[in-house]
N, C-alpha and C positions, 0 to 999 in steps of 0.2 A: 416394466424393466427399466432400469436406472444404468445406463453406461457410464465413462469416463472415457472419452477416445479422440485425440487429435485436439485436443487445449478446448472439446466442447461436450456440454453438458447432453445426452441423448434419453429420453423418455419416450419409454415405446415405438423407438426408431425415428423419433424425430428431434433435431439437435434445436433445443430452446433456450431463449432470457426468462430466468427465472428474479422476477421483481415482488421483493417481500418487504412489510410493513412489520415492525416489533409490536406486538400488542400484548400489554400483560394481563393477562385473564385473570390475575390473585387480584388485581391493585382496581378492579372496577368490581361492581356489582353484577352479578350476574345478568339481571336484564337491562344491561349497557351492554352488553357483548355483540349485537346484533347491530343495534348503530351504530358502532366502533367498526364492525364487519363492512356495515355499507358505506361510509366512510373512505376506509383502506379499498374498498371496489370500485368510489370514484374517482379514488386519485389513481387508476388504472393497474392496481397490482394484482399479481396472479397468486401470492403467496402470503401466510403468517407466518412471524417467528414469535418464538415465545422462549423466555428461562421457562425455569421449572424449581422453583425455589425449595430446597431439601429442608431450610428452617421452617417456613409454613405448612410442606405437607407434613412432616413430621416432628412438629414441636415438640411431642412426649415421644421419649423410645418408645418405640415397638408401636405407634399406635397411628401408622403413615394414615392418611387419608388422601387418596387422589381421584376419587370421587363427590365429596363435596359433601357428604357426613358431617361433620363438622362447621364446614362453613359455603355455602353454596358456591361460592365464588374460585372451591378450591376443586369443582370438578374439571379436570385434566383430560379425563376422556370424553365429558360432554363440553368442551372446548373445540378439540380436535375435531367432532365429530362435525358440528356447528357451522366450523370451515369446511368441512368436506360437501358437506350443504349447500354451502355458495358457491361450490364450485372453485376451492381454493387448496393449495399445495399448504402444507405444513413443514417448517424449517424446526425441530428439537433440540432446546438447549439444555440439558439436564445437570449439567454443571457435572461433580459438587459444587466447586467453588462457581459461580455467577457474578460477584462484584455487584452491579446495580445498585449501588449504595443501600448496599442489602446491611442490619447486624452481619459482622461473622462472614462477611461474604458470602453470606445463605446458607452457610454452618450453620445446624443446630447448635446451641448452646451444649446440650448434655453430651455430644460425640466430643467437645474440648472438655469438660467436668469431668467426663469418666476416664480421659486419657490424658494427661496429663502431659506424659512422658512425648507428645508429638507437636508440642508448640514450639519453637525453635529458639537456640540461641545463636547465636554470630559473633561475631570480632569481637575477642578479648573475655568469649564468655560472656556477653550480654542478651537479655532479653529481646527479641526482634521488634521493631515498631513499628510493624506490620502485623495484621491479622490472617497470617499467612501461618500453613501448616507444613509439617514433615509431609511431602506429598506420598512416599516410599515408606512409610513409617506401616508397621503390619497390622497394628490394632487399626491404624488409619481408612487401609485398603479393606480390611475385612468387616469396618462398618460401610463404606463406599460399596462394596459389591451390593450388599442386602440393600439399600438403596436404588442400587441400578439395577437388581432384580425386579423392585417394586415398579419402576418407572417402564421396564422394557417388557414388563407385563400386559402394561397400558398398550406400551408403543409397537409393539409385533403386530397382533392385527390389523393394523393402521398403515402399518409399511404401501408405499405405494407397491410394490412387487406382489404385494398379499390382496392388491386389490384397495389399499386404502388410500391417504393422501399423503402421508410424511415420505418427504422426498430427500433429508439427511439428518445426521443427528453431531450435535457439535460436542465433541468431550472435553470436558471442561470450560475454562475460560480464562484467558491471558496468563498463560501458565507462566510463571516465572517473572511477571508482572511485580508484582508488591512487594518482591527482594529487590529490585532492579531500582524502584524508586525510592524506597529507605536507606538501600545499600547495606543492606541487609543477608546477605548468604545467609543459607539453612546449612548449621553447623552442628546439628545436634550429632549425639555421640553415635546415630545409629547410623548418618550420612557420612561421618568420619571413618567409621569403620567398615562400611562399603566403599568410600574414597582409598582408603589404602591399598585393599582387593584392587579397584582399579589401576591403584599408581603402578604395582605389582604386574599385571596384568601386559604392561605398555610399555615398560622397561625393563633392560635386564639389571641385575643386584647392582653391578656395577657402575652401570649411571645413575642409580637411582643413589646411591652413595655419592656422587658428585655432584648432585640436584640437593640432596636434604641433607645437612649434619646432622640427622637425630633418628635414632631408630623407629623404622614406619612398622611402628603394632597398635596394637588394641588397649595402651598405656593411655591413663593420663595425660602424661609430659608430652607424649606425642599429640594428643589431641588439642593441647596447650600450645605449642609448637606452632601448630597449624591457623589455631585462632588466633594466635597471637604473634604473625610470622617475624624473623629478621631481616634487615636489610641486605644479608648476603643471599637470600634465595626467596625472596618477597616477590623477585619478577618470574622464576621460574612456579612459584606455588600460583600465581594469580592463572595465566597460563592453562596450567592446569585444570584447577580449578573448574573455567568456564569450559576448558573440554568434558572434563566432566561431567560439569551440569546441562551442554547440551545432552551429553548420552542418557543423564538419566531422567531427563523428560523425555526424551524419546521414549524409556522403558512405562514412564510413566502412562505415555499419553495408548501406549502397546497393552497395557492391561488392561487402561478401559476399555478398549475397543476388545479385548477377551473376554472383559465379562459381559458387554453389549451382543455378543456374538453366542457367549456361552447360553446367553439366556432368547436367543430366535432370530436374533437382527442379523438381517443378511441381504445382499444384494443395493443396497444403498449406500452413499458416501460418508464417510465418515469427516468432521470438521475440525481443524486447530485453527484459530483465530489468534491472530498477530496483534500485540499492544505497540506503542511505542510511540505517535504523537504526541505533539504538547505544543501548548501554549500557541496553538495554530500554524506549526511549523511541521517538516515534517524529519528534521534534524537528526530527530535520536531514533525515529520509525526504525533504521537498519537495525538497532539494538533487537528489538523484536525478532525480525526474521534471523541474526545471529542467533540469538538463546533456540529457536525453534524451528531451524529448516532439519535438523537430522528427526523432530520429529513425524515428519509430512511427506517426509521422503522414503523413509524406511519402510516403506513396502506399497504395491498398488491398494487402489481404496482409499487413498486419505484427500483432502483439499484444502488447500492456505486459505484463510481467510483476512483479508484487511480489515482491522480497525481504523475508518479515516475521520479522524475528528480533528477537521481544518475550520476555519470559518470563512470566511471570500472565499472563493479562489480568483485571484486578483495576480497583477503585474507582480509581486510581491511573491506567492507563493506559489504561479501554479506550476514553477521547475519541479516541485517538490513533491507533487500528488504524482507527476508525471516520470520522474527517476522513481519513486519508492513500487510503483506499479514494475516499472521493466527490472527491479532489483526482485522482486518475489518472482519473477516469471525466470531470473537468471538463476535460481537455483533449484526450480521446480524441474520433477521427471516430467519427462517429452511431451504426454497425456494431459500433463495437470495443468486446466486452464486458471487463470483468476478469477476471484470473487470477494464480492468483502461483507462482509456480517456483522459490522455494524457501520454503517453509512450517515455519519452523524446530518444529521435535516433540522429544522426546524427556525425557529430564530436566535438563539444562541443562548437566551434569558436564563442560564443556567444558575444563577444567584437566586433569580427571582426580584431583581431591582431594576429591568431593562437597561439593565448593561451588556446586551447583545446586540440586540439590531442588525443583524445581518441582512446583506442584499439579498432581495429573493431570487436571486440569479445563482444563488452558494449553490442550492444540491443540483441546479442545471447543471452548472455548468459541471463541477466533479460526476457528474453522473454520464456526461456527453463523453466527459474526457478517460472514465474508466470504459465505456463500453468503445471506444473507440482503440484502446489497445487492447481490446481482447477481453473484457471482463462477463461472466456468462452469469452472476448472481448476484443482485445488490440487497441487503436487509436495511432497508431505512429505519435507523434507529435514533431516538423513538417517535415511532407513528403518533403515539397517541398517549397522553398522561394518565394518572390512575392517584388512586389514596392508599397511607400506606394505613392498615388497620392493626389495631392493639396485640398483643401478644397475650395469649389466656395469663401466663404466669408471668405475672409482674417483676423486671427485669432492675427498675429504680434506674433505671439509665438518661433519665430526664425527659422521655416522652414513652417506654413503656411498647413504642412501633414495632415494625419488621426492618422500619429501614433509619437510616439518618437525616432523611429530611423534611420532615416532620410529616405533616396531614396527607400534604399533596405532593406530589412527585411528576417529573416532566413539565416543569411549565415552559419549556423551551419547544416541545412536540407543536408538528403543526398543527393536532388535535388537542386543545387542552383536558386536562383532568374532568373539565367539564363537557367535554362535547365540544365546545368551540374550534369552529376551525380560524388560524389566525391568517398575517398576512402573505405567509409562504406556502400555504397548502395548494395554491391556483399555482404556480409558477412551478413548484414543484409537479403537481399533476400534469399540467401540458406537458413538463418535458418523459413524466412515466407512458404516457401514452403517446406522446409523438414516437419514442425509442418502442414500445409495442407494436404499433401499426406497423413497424419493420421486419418486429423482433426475428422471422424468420429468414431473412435475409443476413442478420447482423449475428444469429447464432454460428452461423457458419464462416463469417469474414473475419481474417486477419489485418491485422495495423500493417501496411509497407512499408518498408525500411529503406534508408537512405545507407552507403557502406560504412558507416561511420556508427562502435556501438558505445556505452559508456561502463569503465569498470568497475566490478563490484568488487571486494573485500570484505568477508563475513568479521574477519578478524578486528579491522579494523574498528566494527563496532562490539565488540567485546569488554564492553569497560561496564558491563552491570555494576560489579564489585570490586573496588577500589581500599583497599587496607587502610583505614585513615592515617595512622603512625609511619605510612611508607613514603616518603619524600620521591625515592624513584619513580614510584608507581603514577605520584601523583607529574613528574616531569615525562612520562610516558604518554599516559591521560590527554593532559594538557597540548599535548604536542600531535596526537590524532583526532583529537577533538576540532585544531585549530584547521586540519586539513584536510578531512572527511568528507566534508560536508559546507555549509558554509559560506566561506568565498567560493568554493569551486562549483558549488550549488547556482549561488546568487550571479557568480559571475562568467564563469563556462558552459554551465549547463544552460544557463537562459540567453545566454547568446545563442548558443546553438540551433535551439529554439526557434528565437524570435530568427533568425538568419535561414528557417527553413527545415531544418534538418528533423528527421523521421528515425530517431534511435532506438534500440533495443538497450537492453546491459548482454554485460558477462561475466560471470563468477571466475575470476582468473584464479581465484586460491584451490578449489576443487575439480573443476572440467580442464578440458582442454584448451589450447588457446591455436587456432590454427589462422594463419594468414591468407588462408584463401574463405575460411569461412567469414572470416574476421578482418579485415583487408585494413581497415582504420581504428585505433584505441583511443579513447579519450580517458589518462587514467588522473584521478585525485590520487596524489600522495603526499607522504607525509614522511620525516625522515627516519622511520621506523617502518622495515619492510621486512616481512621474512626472508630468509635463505633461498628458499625452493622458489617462491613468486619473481625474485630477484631474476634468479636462475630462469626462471619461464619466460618471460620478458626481452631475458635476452637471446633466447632461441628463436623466441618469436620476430626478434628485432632483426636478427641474424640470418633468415628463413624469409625475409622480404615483410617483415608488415611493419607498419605505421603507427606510432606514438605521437600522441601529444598528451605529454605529462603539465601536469599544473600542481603548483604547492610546492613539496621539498622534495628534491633527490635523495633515495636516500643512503644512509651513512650507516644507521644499524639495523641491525634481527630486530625481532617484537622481545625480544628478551635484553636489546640494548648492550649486543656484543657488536664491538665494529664489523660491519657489512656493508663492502659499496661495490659489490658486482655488475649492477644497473650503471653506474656510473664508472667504473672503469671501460665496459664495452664503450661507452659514448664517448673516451678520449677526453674525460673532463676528473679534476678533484675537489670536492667541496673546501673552500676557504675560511670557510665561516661563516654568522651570520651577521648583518646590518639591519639594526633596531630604530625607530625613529623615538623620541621622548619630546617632553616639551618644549626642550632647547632647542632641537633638528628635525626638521623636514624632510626626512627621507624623499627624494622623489630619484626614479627610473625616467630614462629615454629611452626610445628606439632607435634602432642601426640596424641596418642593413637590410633588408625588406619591410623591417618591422620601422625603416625610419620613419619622418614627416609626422608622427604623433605628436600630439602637443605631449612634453614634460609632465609626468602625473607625480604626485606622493601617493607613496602607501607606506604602510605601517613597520613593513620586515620586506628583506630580501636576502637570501643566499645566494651566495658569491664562490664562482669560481675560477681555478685554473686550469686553464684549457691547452692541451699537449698535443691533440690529434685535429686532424681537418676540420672545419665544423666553425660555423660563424657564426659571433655573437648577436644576436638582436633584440635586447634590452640591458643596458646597462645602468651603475649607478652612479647618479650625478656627482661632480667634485672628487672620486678615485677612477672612474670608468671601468669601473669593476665589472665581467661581465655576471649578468644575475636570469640570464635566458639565452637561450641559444637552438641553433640547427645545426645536426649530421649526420653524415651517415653509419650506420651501423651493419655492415655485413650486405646483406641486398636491401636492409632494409634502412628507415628514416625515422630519427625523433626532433620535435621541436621543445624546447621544455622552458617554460614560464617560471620560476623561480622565485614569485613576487606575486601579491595578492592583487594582480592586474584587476583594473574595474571591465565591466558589463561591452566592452568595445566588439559591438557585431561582428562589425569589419575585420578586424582583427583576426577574431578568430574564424572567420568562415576562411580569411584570406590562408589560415595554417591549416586546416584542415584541408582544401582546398590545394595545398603544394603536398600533403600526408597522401593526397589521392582520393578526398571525400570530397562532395558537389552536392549540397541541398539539391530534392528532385523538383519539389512543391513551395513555391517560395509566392509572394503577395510586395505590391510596391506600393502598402501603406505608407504615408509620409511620418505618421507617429509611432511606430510598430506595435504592440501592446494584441499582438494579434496572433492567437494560437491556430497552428494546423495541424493538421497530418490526414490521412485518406485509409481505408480499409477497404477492402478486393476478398471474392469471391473465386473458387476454381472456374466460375463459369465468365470473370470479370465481369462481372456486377458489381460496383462499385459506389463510396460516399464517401462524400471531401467534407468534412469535420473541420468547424470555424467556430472560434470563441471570438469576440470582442470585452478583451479583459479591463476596457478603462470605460470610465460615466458619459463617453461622448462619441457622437458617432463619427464615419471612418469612411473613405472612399477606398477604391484597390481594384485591381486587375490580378485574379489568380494565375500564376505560371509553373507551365509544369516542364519540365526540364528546357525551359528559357523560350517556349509558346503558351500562347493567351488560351486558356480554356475558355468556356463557353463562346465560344465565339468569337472571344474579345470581350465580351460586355464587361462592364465598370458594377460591381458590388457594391453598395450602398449596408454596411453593417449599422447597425441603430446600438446605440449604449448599448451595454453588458446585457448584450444579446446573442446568442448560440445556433447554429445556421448545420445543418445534416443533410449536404446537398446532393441528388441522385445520380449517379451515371451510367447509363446501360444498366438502370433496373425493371425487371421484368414481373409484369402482373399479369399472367396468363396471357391474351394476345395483343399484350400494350406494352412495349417500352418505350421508361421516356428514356429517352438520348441525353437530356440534361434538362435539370432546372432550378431555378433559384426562389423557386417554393419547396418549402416542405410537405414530406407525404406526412399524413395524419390519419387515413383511415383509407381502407380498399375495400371495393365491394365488391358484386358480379359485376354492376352495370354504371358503376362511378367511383372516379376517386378525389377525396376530398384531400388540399392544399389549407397551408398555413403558407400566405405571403409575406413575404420579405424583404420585396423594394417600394419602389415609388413608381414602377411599373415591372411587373414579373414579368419571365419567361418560361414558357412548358414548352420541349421542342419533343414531338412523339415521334415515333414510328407504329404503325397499326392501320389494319385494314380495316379496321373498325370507323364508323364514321364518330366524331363529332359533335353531338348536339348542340346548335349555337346556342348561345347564352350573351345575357344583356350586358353580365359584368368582365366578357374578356371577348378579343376579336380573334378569329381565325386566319392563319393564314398557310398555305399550302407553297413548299419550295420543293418540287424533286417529289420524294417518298415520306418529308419530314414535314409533318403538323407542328406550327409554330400557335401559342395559343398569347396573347399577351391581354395581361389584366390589365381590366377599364379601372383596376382598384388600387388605391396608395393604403400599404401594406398599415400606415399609422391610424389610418381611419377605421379601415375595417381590413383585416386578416382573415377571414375566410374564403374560401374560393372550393366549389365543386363542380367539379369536368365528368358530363355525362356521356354516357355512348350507346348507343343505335345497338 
């Protein structure tokens, strides 16, 4: 039995980390399955996932093979079965669509040859250039069912609930993906004419007459209208639009799971996987959970899944894995914990000209730092590479394959194509098995939060589809893009950070915003803000809670009608903006608490007039324009930044700090570059979670609301090294009380450490005795066994503590 209860995963009543390796059983030979399997066993995972590519089992209509008839490597259920053998959980990805630099996105060819009518056009009446399909299209769905018939034929028995091993099945894959990055809307005429049903639906006649000049039917001209909008109602159809297209992945992603269900699947979770990375950033990830939280949401049963394809996580990006984690958890129901299903690993060589190289510290450290806020499933993808093999009926596409990269596929896996493991699979494995040895302790632990959250905005990342011809849309775009994410990213959120602080998000545009739940806001904004969020803000503001906004105040709606309710409660009016160009140096000062900074330039600043109480503290040089300020609002307090302030710790812990937030867990690194945070158990069992994100090591004193933990002792972190340290965790009749080794394995009658300093500490509590050992000395204070290693963590890093 497979639960979903309290943000953790529960099997057979026991709440576990579910650690899974991608292996594609089509792309290797059948007798490489089993080294691949032992492999994924020693880099310590409990699970496989796998597509299930619809182009390979069924290349001919009607003629599926998921047994391996055709080609051995195509048996599906002697895959599955394989894994159940080892003693491993199976993750299902049955698509349709897969991506994997599949043909067709793992489309059969002949399902697009015989339907012609379901390949999409978009803006202006064009072709889409993407291999994206009418997802809603009916010839579509009713080749997709018989499909998912064939697959959940396989996958019923199997179910862990039935006694087998498949423990979820993901529907689809990156829905809404491949319009997003072409910019590409699916406009075909059968989405237009459900589009209007909808517009219908959401408005009475009469706004919708002030919203469109053109009559909304099943015409032509209307459908012309729409693909080809005007400037007078371009901002209200974009809008639209992506309300729309959330709902109808939602209905989308709602049928699969009907016919998954129609045909036995039951009691298992079901997966939507979030796209939206790039380029190693995690910038545009919100757009993802925008297009797809109404579908994950809309009813119990479902799970988010992250797509994290970063590379480092480094001083650089790791604000970014760290907000896109607490922004899926800000819009998920109460139950629904994190996971991410595809966990990019390996060295990066995705060219195939080693132009990757990544640190082998990447999947640790992202791997530390998702199970550290709560993540209960990682799918490391891809585990393991594979070939891509010919297609029977020759396609003349220039290689004739399944997929687009020619022979071999994954040469960035830390398993190559060929069996090799490369230089990331050892770094990788210790940290799957160090987070294992726990796993049962960490299934059940929550990240702690400091009162300070950061807020979210689905809307703001609503910019899939952009109308090229629209000059608005694109001064819309432009102007949420520049404050999303960003500087407020680069430079508030990693202050925050590096200053200590233990944040959640919050969905301010959909939930509630309460002051007492929510005591502190950290909001990114941008001078486009809806009505109602406006409105909420300042009830919020009014009702006692605490703002500190960064970016722009703003001035309009998302539709770009003047709106400055946020800023009229704060006794302030926008002036306008100050640009810097190559002639002028914009720079800001500070005044008044914010003074004593050295003079910065930045790029842009918004300038106001200030009417009501409330003091400036960042002005601009040469008019003293104020371009930041503090006041009060009702019972409560905003400070607001107005200017692309840089990375100033201080700064901002000092505003936060006067908003009524205080980092709990803070480190008095001299070079900071040093990630925390701690997670806690109902029973306070507890682990203080430590990155060292820079190539050099690091002295520090951990403090936890302004007392030296352990002791006092001084931490010694070693370059881009990752540290999971114990507090009050409990091994049957041993707790340690604190240590700055890691646990790595527990027995009956020992527990083995990973050391960490230049001399370690295990400080126990147990009646148990002790057996001495050559490599660490005992010493006894009180009721607490202090053990310290005779070993420098550089030379040798193992250490095992026996007991009587």
């Amino acid at each position: 039995m497979i639960e979903i209860v309290n943000k953790q995963i529960i099997i057979d009543g026991k709440p576990q980390i579910i650690m899974c390796g991608e292996i594609h059983y089509f792309r290797l030979n059948r007798s490489e399955w089993q080294d691949r399997i032992d492999k994924l066993k020693d880099a310590g995972c409990n699970a496989v996932a796998s597509y299930v590519p619809w182009l390979c089992h069924e290349e001919v209509e009607n003629n599926i093979d998921l047994e391996g008839k055709t080609r051995p490597e195509l048996d599906l259920a002697g895959f599955i079965d394989l894994c159940a053998e080892n003693g491993l959980y199976f993750f299902l990805r049955p698509g349709p669509f897969i991506m994997a630099e599949m043909k067709n996105e793992g489309i059969p060819y002949w399902v697009i040859e015989k339907h012609p009518e379901i390949i999409p056009i978009t803006w202006d009446g064009k072709k889409t250039l993407a291999k994206t399909l009418d997802y809603m299209a009916p010839e579509f769905l009713k080749e997709t069912k018989k499909w998912y018939a064939a697959v959940m034929d396989i996958t019923v028995p199997r179910l862990q609930t039935n006694g087998g091993n498949i423990l979820g099945i993901q529907l689809d894959n990156e829905v809404g993906m491949l319009s997003w990055v072409s910019n590409c809307p699916d406009l075909t005429d059968n989405v237009l004419q459900d589009f209007v049903v909808w517009l219908k639906d959401r408005y009475d006649k009469m706004s919708l007459m002030e919203r469109y000049p053109f009559a909304l039917d099943h015409s032509s001209e209307c459908h012309k209208s729409i693909r080809s909008p005007k400037e007078s109602y371009v901002t209200k159809l974009h809008w639209d639009l992506g309300y729309y297209m959330r709902a109808r992945f939602a209905k989308y992603i709602a049928e699969l799971r009907q016919y998954a269900e129609e045909f036995g699947v039951k009691d298992v979770p079901f997966i939507v996987n979030i796209h939206g990375t790039g380029g190693g950033r995690g910038f545009t990830y919100p757009i993802g959970i925008s297009q797809l939280y109404e579908s994950y949401t809309q009813a119990p049963g479902y799970l988010s899944g992250s797509d994290i394809y970063f590379g480092d996580l480094d001083m650089q990006s790791f604000q970014d894995l760290y907000l896109i984690n607490g922004f899926m958890d800000a819009v998920h129901l109460p139950d629904q914990p994190l996971t991410s299903v595809e966990f990019n690993c390996g060295d990066g060589n995705f060219g195939n000209n080693f132009s990757g190289r990544l640190d082998p510290s990447a999947a640790d450290f992202k791997a530390r730092m998702c199970i550290a806020q709560g993540n209960r499933l990682i799918n490391y993808y891809l585990m393991t590479g594979g070939r891509n093999y010919r297609l029977s009926e020759r396609r003349g596409d220039g290689n004739d394959r399944i997929a687009s990269t020619g022979e071999r596929h994954g040469f960035a896996a830390p398993i190559s194509p060929e069996g090799e493991l490369n230089y990331t699979f050892l770094r990788m494995a210790r940290s799957i098995k160090t987070l294992m040895a726990v796993s049962d302790k960490l299934a059940v632990m929550e990240e702690e939060r400091d009162n300070v959250s950061f807020a979210f905005i689905p809307d703001y990342y609503m910019t899939e589809s952009c109308y090229p011809g629209s000059s608005k849309m694109r001064e819309i775009y432009q102007n949420l893009e520049a404050n999303r994410s960003t500087a407020s990213w680069e430079n508030m959120a990693r202050a925050m950070l590096l200053a200590g602080y233990r944040y959640g998000s919050v969905d301010i545009q959909n939930k509630p915003l309460d002051p007492v739940k929510t005591p502190v806001l950290a909001v990114p904004s941008a001078l486009y803000m809806a009505e109602d969020i406006q409105e909420k803000l300042v009830v919020y503001l009014t009702n006692g809670g605490s703002v500190l906004l960064y970016g722009e105040l703003p001035a309009y709606d998302m539709e770009g009608h003047p709106c400055d309710l946020l800023a009229n409660s704060m006794g302030v009016q926008a002036a306008g903006m100050r640009l810097a160009d190559q002639d002028f140096d914009l720079s800001v000062y500070g005044d008044r608490w914010a003074e004593g900074r050295a003079e910065t330039r930045v790029h842009k600043a918004q300038v106001f007039e200030m009417f009501q109480q409330g003091d400036p503290i960042f002005k601009v040089y040469g008019t003293d324009e104020p371009c930041g300020f503090d006041t009060k609002v009702g019972k409560g307090r905003a400070i607001v930044i107005a200017a692309p302030y840089p990375c100033d710790i201080n700064l901002f812990e000092q505003a936060l700090e006067k908003l009524g937030a205080k980092a709990g867990l803070t480190n008095d690194s001299k070079y900071h570059g040093v990630f925390m945070t701690s997670t806690a158990s109902k029973q306070e069992e507890r682990f203080i979670h430590i990155l060292n994100l820079d190539g050099f090591d690091k002295e520090m004193h951990i403090y936890e609301n302004g007392k030296k933990l352990l002791e006092g002792r001084k931490l010694e972190l070693q370059s881009k090294e990752g540290l999971m340290l114990p507090i009050n965790i409990v091994f049957g009749d041993v707790k340690i009380q604190y240590s700055t080794a890691e646990v790595i394995n527990v027995h009956t009658d020992a527990i083995d450490f990973r050391l960490t300093q230049p001399e370690d500490v295990i400080a126990l509590r147990t009646d148990r005795k002790v057996i001495p050992n050559d490599s660490y000395i005992v010493q006894q204070s009180g009721d607490v066994t202090y053990l310290l290693s005779r070993k420098h963590a550089k030379v040798d890093d193992q250490l095992t503590v026996n007991f009587q």
